[in-house]
C-alpha positions in Angstrom: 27.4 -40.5 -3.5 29.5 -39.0 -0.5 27.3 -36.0 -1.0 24.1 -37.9 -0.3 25.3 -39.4 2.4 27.1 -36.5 4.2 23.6 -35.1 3.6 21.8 -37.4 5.5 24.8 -37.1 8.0 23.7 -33.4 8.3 19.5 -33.7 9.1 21.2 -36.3 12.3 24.5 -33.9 13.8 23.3 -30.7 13.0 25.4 -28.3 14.1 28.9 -30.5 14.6 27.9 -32.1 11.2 27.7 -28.4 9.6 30.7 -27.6 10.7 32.7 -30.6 9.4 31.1 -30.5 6.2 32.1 -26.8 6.2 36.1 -27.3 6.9 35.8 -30.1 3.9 34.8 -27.7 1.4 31.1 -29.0 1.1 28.6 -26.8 -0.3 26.5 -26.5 3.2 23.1 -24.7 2.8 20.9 -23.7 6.1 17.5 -22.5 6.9 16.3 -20.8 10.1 12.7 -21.3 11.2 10.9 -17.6 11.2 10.4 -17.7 15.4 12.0 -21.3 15.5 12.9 -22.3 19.0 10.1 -19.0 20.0 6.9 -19.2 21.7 5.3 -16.4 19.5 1.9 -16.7 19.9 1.0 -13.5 18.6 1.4 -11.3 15.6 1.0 -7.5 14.8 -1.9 -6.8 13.8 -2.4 -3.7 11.4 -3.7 -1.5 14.1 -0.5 -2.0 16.2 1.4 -0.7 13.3 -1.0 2.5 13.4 -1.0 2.8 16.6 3.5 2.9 16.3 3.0 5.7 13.5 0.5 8.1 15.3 1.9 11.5 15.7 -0.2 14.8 16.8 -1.5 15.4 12.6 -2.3 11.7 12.4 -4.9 10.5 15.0 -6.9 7.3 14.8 -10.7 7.4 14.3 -12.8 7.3 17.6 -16.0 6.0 18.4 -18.4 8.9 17.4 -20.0 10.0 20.9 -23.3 9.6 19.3 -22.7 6.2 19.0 -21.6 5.9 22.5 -25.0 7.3 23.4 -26.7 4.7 21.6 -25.0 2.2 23.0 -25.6 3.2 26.3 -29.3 3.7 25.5 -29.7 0.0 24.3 -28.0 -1.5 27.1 -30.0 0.7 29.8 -33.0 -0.2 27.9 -32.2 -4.1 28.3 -30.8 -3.8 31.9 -27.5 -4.1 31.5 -24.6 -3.3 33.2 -21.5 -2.4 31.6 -19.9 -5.3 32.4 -23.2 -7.8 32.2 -22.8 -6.7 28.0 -18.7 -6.8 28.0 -19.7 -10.3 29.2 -22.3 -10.9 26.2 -20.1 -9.5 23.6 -17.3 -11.5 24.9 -15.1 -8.5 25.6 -13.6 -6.6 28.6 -15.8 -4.2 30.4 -13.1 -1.1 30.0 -14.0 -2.1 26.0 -17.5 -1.3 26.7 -16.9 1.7 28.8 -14.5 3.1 26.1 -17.2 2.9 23.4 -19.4 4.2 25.4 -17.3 7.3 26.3 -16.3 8.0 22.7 -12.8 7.2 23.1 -12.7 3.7 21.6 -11.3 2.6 18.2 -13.6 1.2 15.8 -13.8 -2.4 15.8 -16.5 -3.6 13.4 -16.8 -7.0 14.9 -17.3 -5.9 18.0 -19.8 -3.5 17.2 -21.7 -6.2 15.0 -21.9 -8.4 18.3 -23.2 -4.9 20.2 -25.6 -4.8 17.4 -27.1 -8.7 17.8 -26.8 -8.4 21.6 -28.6 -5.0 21.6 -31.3 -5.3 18.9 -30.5 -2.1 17.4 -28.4 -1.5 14.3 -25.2 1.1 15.4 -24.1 1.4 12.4 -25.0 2.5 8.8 -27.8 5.0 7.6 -30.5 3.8 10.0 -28.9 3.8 13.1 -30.7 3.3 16.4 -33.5 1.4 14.7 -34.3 -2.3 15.5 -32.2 -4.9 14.0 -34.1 -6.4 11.4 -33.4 -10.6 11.1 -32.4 -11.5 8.2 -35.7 -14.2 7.5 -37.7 -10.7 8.1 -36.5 -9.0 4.7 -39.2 -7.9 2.8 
């Protein structure tokens, strides 16, 4: 029973117990924590890992400027500001501005919460039509 013991030992001392058990010929068997003793908050995402391959023959896809024009459309219709819908859509206003420019990447959430704050569906065959509610369909 020395080795359950010298286990036990082990979880308490940690390091200094490791060691000791190591110069008496114990089996000793560690784990480190994947960002143990870190304050890693955040992960890569998938379009970080794009964005590290781009080269000149690989580009990522962009807003469509026609889509940026709709955009823009719907939120002049409404009367709002770039940054009154940034604020809707719980964004940044550069976000906004991007999209609307044509230089953005594609988020579909975001432009599902353009669509809802908008009224008009951006995306699929009938775009820049009224969103439809779902308790509407017919």
């Amino acid at each position: 029973m020395l080795f359950g013991t010298y286990t036990e030992k082990l979880l308490e001392d940690s390091e200094q117990a490791v060691n000791a058990a190591r110069r008496q010929g114990f089996v000793v068997e560690t784990q480190a924590k994947w960002g143990g003793g870190t304050n890693k908050q955040h992960v890569a995402t998938k379009n970080t890992a794009k964005l590290d391959r781009e080269t000149e023959e690989l580009k990522h896809d962009k807003i469509p400027l026609d889509l940026g024009k709709l955009i823009q459309q719907g939120r002049q219709s409404k009367g709002l500001s770039q940054k009154d819908l940034a604020t809707k859509v719980n964004e940044k206003a550069q976000v906004i501005n991007d999209y609307e420019a044509g230089r953005g990447i594609p988020n579909q959430m975001v432009i599902g919460k353009i669509e809802r704050v908008l009224g008009i569906k951006l995306r699929g065959k009938d775009r820049g039509k009224p969103l439809s509610t779902p308790g509407n369909k017919k």
